[in-house]
Backbone as a ProteinNet text record, in pm:
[ID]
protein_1_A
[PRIMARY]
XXXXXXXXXXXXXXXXXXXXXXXXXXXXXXXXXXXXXXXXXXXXXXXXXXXXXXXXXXXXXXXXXXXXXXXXXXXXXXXXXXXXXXXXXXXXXXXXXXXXXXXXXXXXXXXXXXXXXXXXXXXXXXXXXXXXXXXXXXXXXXXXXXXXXXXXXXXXXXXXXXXXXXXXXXXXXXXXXXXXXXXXXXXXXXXXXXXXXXXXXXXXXXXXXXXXXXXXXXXXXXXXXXXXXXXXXXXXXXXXX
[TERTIARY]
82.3	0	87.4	43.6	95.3	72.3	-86.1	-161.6	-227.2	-347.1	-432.1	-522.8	-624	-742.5	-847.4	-887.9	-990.6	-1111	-1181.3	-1310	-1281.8	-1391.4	-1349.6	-1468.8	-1544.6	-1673.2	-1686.1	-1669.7	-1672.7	-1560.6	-1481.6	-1379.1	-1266.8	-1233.2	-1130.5	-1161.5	-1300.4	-1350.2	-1512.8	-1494.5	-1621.7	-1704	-1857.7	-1939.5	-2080	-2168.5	-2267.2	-2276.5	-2446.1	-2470.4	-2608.2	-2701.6	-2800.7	-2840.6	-2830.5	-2801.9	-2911.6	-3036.8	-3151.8	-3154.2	-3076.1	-3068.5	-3006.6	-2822.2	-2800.8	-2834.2	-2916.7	-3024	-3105.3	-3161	-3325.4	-3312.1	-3158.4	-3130	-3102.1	-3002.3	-2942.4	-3100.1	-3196.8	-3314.7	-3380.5	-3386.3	-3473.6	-3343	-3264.5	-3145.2	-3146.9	-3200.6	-3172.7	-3357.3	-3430.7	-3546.7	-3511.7	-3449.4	-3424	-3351.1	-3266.8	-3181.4	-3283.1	-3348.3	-3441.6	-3538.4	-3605.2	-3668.8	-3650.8	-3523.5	-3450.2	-3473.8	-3482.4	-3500.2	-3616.3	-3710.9	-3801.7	-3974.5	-4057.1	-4200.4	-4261.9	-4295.9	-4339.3	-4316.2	-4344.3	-4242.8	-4380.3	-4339	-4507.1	-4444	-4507	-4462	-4358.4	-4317.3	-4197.2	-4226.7	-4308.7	-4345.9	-4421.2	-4395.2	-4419.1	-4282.9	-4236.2	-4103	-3985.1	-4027.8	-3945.7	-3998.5	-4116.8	-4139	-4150	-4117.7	-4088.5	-3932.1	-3867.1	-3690.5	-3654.5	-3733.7	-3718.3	-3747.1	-3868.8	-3910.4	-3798	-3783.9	-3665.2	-3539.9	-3489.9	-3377.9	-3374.6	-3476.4	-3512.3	-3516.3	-3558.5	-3544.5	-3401.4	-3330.2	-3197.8	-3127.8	-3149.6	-3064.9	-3113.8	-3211.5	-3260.4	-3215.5	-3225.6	-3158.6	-3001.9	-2932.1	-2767.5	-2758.5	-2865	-2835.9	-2846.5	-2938.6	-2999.7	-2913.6	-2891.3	-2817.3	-2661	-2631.4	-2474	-2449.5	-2495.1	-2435.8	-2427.6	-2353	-2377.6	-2481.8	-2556.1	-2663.2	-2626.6	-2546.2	-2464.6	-2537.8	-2546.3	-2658.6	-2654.2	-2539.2	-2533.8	-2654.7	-2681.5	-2798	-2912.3	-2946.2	-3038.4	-3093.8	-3028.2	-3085.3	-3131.1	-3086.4	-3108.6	-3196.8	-3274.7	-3423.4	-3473.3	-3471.2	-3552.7	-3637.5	-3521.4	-3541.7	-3669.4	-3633.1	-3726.6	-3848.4	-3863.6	-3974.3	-4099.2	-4001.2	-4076.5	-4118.1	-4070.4	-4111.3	-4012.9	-3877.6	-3777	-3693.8	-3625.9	-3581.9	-3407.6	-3350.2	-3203.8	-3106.9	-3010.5	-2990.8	-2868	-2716.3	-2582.4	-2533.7	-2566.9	-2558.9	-2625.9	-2770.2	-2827	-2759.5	-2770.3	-2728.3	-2580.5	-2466.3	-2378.9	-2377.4	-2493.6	-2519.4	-2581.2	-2646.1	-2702.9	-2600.1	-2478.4	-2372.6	-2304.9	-2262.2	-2225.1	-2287.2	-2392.9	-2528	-2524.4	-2510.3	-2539	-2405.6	-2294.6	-2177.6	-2157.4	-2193.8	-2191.2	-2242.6	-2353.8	-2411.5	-2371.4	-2242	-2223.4	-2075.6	-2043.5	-1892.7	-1917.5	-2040.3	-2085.5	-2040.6	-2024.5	-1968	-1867.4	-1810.6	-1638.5	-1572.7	-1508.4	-1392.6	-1235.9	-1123.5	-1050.9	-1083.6	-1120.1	-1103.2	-951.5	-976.3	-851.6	-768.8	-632	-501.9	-488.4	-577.8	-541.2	-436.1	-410.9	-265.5	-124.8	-157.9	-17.7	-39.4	-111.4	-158.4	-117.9	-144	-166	-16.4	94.9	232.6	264.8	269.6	347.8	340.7	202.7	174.5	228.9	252.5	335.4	528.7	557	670.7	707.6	635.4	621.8	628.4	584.3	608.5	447.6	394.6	232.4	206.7	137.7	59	-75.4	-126.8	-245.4	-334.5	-468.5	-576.5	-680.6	-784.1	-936	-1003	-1127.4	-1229.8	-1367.6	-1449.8	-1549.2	-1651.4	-1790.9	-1908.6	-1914.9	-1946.1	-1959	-2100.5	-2061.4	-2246.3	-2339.6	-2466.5	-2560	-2514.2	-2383.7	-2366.9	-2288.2	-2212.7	-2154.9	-2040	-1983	-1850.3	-1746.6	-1638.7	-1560.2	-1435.1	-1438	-1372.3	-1420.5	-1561.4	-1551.8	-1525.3	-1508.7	-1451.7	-1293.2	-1203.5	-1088.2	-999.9	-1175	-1119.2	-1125.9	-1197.4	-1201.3	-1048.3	-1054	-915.3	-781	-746.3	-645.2	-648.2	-789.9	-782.4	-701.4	-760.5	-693	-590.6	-533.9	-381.1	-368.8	-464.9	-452.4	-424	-452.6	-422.6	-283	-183.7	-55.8	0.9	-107.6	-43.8	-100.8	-171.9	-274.7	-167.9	-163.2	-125.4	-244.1	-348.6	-470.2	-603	-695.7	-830.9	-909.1	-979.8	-1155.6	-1265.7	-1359	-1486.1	-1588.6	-1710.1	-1775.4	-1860.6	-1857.3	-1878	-1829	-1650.6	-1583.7	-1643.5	-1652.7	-1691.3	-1812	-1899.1	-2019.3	-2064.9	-2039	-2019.7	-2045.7	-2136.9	-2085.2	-2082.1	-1983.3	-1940.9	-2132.6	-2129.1	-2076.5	-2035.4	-2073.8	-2032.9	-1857.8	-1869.2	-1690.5	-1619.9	-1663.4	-1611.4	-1520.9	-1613.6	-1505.2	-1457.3	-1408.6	-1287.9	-1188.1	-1259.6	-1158.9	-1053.1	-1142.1	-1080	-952.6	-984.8	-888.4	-770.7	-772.3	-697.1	-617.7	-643.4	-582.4	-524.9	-543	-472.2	-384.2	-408.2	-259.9	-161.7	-191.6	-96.3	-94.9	-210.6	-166.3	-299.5	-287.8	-415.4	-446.2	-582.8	-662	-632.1	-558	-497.1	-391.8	-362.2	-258.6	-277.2	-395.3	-469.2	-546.2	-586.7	-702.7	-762.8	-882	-1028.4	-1061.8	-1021	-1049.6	-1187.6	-1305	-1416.4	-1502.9	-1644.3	-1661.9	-1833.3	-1849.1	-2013	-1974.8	-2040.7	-2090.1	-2123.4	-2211.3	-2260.6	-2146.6	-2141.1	-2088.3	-1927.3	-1844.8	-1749.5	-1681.1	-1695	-1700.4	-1754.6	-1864.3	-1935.8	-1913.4	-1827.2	-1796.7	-1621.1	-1546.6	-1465.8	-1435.8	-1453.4	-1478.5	-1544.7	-1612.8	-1665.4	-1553.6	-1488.9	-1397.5	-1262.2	-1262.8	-1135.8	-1019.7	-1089.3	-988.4	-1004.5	-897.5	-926.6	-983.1	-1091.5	-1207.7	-1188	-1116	-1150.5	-1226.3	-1307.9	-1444.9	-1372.6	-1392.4	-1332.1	-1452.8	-1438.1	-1588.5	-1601.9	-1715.2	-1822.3	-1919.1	-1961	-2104.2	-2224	-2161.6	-2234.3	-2249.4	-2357.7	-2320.4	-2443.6	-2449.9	-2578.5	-2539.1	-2576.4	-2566.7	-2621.5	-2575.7	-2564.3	-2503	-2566.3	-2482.1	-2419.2	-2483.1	-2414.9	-2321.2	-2256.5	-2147.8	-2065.4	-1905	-1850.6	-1684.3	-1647.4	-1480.4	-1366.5	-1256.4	-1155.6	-1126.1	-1128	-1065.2	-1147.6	-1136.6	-1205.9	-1119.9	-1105.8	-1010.9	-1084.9	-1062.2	-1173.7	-1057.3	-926.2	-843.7	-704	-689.6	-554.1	-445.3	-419.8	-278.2	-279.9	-392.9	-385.3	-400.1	-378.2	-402.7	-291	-196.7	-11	-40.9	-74.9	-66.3	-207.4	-298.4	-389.1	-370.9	-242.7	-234.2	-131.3	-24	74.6	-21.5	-144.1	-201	-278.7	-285.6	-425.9	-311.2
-119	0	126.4	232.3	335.3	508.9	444.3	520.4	510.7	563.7	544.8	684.4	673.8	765.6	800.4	876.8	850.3	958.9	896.2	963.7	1087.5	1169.5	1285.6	1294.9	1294.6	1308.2	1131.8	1119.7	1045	918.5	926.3	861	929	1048.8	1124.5	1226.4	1296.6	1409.6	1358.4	1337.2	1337.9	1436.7	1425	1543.3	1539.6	1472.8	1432.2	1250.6	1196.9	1103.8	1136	1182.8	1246.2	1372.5	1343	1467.9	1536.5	1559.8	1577.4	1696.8	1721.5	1812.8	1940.7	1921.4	2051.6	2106.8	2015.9	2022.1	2149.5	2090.7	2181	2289.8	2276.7	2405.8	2536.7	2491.9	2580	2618.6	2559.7	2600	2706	2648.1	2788.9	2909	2933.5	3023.7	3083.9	3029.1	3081.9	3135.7	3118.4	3139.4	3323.5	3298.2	3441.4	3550.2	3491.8	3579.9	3637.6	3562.3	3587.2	3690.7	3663.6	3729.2	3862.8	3921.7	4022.1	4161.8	4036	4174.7	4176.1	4077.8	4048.3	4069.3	4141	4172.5	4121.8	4009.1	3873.8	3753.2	3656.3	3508.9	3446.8	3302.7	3226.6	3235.4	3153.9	3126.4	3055.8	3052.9	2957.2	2821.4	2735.5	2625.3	2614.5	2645.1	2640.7	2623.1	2737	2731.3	2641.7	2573.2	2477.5	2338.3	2351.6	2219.7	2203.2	2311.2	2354.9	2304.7	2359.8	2350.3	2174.6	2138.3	1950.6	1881.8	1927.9	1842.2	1894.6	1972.5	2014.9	1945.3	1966.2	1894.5	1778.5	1670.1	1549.9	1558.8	1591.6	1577.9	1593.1	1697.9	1720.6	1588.4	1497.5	1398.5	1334.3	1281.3	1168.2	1191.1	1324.7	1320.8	1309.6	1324.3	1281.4	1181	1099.5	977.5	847.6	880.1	830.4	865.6	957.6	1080.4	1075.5	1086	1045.5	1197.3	1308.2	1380.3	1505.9	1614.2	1738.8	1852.8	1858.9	1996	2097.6	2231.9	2338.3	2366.7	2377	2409.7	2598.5	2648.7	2774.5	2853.3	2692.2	2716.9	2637.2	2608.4	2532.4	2665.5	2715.2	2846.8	2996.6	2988.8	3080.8	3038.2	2912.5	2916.7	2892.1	2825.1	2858.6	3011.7	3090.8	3230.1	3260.5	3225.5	3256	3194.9	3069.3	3003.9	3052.7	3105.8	3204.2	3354.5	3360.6	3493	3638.7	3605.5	3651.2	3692.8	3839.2	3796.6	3792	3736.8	3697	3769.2	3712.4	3791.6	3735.1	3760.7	3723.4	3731.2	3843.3	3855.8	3703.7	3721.7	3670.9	3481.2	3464	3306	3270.8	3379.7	3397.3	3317.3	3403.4	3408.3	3224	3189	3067.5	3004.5	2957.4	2891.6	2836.7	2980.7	2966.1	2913.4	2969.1	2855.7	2730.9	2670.1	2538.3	2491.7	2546.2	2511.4	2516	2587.8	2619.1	2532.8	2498.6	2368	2253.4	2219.2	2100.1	2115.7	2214.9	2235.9	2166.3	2208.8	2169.2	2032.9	1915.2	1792.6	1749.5	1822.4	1827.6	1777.6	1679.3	1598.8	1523.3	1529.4	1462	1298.1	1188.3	1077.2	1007.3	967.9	942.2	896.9	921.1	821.2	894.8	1018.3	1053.1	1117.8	1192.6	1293.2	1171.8	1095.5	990	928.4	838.8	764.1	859.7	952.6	1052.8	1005.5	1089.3	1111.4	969.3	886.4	739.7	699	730.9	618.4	765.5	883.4	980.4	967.3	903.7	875.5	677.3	667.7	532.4	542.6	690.3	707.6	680.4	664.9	659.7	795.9	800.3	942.3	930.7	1045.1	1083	1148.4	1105	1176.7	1138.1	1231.6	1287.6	1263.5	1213.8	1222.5	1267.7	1373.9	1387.5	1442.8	1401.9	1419.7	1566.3	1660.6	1766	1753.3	1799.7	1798	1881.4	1869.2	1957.3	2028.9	1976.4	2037.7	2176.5	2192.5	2313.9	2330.7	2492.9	2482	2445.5	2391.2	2305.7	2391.9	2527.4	2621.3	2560.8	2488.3	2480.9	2331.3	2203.6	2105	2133.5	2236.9	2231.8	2384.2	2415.4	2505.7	2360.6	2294.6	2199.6	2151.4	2063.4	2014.5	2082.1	2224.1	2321.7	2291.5	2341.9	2323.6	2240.1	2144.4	1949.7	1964.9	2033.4	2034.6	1915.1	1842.9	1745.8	1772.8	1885.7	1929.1	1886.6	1952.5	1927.8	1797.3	1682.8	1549.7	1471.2	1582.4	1521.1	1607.9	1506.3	1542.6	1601.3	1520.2	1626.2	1582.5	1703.9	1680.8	1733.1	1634.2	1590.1	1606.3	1746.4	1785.7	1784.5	1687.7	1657.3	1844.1	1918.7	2047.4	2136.3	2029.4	2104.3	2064.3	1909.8	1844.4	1840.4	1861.8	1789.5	1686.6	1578.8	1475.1	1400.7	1314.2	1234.8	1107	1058.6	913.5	854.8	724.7	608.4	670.8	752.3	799.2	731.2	631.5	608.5	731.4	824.5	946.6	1032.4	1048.4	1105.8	1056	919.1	799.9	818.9	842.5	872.9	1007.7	1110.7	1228.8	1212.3	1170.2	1193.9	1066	959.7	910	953.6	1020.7	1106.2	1216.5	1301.5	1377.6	1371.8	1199.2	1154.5	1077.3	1062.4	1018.2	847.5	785.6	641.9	577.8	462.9	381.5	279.8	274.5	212.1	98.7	4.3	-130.2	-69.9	67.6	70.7	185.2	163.5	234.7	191.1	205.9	152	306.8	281.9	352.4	346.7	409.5	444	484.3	470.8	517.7	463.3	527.6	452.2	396.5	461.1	409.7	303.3	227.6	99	148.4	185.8	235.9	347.7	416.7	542.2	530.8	433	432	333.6	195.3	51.3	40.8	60.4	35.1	92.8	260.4	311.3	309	260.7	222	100.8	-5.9	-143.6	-125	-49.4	-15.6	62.5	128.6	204.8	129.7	-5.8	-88.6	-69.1	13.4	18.5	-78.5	-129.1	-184.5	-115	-165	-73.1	-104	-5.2	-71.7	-8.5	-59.9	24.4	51.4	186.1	241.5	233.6	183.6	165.3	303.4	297.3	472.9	454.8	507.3	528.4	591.3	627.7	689.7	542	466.6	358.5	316.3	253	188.8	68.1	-32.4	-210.5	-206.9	-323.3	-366.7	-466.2	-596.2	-705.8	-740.9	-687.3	-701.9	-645.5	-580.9	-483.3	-537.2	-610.4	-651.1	-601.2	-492.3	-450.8	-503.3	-512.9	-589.2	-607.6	-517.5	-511.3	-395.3	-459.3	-316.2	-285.5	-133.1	-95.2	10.6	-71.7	23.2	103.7	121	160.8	219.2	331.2	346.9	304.1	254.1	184.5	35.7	-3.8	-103.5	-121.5	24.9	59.8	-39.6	55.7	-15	-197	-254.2	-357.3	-477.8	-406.9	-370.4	-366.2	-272.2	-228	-307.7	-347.3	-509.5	-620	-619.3	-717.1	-746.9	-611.4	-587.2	-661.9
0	0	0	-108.3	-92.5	26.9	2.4	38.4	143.7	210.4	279.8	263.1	286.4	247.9	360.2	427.1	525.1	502.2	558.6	644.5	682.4	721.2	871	971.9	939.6	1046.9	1129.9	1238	1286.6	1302.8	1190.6	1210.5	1254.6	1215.4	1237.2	1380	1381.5	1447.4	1474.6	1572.8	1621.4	1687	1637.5	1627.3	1692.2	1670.1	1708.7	1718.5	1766.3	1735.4	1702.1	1733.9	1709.9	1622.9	1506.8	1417.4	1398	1486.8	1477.6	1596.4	1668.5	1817	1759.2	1676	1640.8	1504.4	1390.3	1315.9	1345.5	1469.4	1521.7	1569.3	1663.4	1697.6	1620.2	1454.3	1349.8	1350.4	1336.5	1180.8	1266.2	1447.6	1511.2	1523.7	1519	1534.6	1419.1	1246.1	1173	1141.4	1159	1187.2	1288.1	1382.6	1457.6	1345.9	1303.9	1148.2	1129.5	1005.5	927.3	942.6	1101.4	1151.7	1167.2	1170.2	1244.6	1126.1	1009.1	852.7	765.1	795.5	715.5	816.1	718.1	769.8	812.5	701.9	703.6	688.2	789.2	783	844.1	814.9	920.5	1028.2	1133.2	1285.5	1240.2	1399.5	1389.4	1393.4	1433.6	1393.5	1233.7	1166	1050.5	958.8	999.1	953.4	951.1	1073.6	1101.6	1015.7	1029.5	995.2	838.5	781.9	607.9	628.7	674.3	715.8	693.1	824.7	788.5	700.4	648.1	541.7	403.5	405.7	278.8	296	408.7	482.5	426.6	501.8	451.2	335.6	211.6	100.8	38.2	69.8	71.7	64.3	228.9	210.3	158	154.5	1.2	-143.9	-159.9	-317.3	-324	-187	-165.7	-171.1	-137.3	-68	-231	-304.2	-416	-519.5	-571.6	-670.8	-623.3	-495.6	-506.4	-526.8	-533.6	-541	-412.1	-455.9	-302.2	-373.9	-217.6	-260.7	-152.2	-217.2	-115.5	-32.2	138.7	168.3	126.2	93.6	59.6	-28.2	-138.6	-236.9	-177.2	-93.3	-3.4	52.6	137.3	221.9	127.3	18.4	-105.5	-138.4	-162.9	-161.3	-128.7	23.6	113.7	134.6	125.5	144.1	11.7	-102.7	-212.2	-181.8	-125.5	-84.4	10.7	81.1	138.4	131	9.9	-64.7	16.3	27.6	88.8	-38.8	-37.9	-156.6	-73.9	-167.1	-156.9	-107.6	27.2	87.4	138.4	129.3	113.6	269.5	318.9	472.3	541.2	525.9	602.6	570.8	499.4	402.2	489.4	479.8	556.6	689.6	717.5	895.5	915	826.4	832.5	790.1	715.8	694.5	828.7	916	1019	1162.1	1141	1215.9	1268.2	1144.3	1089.5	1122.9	1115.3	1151.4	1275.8	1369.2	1454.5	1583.2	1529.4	1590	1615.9	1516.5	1532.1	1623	1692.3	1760	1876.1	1985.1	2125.6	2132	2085.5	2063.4	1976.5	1930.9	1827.3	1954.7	1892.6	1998.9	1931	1883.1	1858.5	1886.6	1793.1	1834.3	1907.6	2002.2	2099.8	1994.2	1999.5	1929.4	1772.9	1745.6	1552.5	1533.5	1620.4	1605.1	1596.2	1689.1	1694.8	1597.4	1543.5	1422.6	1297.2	1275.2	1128	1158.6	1267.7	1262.8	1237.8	1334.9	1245.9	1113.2	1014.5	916.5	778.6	836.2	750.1	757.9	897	905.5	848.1	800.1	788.8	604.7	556.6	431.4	289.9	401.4	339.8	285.7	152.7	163.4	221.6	233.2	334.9	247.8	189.6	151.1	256.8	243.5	296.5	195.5	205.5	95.5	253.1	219.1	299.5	260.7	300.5	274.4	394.3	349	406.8	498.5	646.5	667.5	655.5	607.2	544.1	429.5	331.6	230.3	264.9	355.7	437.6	322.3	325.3	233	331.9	219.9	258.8	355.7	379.5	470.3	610.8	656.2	753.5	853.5	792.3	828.4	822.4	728.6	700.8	861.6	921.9	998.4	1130.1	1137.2	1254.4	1218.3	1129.1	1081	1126.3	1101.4	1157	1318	1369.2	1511.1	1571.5	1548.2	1590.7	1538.3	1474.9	1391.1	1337	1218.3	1146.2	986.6	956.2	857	777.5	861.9	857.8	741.6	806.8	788.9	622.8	560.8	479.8	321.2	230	74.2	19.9	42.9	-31.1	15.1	24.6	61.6	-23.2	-31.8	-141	-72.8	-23.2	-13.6	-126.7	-70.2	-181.1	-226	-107.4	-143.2	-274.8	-297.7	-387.1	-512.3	-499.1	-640.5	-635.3	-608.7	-604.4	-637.1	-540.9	-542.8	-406.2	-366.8	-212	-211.7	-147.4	-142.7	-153.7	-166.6	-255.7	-382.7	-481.6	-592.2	-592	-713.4	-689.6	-814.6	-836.5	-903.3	-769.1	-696.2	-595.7	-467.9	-510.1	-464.6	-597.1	-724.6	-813.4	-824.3	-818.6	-800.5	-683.2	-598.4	-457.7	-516.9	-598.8	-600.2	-747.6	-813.7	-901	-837.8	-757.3	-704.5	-633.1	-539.7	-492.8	-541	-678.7	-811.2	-784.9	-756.4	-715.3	-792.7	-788.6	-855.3	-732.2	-736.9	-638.6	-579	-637	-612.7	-439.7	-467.5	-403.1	-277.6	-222.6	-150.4	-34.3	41.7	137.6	176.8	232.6	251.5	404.9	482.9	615.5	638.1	710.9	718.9	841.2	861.1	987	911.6	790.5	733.5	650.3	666.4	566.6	424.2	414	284.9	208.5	273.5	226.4	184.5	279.2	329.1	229.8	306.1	286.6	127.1	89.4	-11.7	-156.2	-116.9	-198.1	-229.4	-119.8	-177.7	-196.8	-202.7	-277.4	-456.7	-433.3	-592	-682.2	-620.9	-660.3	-692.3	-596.1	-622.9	-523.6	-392.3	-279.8	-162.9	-119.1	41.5	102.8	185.4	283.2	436.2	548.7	676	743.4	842.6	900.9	1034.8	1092.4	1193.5	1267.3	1390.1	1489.1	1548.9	1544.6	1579.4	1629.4	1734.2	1743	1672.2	1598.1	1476.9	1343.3	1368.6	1281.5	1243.3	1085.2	1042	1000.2	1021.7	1031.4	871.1	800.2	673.2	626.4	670.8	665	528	402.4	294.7	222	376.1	313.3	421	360.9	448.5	414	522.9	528.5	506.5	496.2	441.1	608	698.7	832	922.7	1058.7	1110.3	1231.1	1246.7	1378.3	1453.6	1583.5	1658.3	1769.1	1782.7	1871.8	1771.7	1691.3	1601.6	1624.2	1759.2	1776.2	1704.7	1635.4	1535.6	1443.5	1351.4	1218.6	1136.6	1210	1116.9	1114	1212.1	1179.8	1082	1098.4	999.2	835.3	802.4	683.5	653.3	755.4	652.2	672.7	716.3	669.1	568.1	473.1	377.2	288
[MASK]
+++++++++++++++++++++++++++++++++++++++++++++++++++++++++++++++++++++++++++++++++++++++++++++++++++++++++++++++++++++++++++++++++++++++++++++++++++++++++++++++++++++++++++++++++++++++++++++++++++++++++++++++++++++++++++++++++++++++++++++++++

């Protein structure tokens, strides 16, 4: 193996498990925005419950389609939807929102800083491939990333924000492995989803290992090359692929 490739939400940085709490919180917070410049808006239970059901649709057409929907252009018509007209500030303010929500539970997964440093001194390159959440631009997983000072350790990172694109799609398992100049044979796929993870890189032609999370959906017909639930057993993991 030349390479190795990972995840970030949950394998790398953990964030939520309940993605339904800082969800509810962004939509009434951005509901207050809104409020702050505009005449007319429905109640706030209305609003909200327009917010989810779009939401929900959002991820179904990611989920089906394989591809990214910005929430940048998500909240731009929302705003029209509601007969708002378009508004760069306010959209702004909801970017950060939405981002914002998901910090209260941002945690370094124990052991990534030591892990990234060995398997870079060990002479591996390091790509990211990540499904952005809620379609966020890719400035703001890459500001978590700085934080944790993981940045550092990575040759190149693939936001499906950039491409529009989200895993399973094996187009952007392709992109990221063109940019780290290697072919798939010579790679493995770090991740902690089955579907997303596992599923999309096996299609793609990479070794897949499932990083254990609490953040997890069962799928018995998707089965990992290896799974590591503690990084001090990555290295030996990867002379075994």
């Amino acid at each position: 193996m030349k390479a190795i490739v990972f995840d970030l939400g949950h394998t790398l940085i953990d964030y939520y498990v309940d993605w339904r709490v800082p969800e509810n919180r962004a939509i009434s917070d951005f509901y207050s925005v809104i409020s702050e410049n505009a005449d007319e808006l429905p109640d706030r239970s209305v609003f909200a419950k327009t917010l989810v059901h779009e939401l929900d649709n959002a991820r179904r057409r990611r989920r089906v389609e394989m591809i990214e929907i910005p929430l940048y252009t998500f909240l731009g018509e929302r705003l029209k939807q509601f007969g708002l007209p378009f508004d760069e500030e306010v959209i702004q303010k909801g970017l950060e929102i939405f981002y914002g929500a998901l910090l209260e539970h941002r945690k370094l997964i124990p052991g990534t800083l030591e892990m990234l440093h060995n398997i870079k001194e060990n002479g591996y390159r390091v790509g990211l491939i990540s499904d952005v959440a809620w379609g966020l631009p890719s400035y703001f997983p890459k500001r978590d990333m700085a934080f944790f000072k993981l940045d550092v350790y990575f040759d190149n990172l693939v936001f499906s924000t950039d491409v529009g694109l989200r895993k399973p799609n094996p187009k952007i398992f392709h992109i990221a492995l063109e940019n780290l100049g290697i072919e798939a044979q010579e790679a493995v796929y770090v991740g902690n989803n089955l579907q997303a993870d596992i599923k999309g890189a096996h299609n793609s032609g990479l070794k897949a290992v499932l990083k254990k999370s609490n953040y997890f959906f069962p799928d018995d017909s998707i089965v990992p090359d290896a799974y590591v639930d503690d990084w001090s057993e990555l290295e030996s993991i990867l002379d075994a692929l």
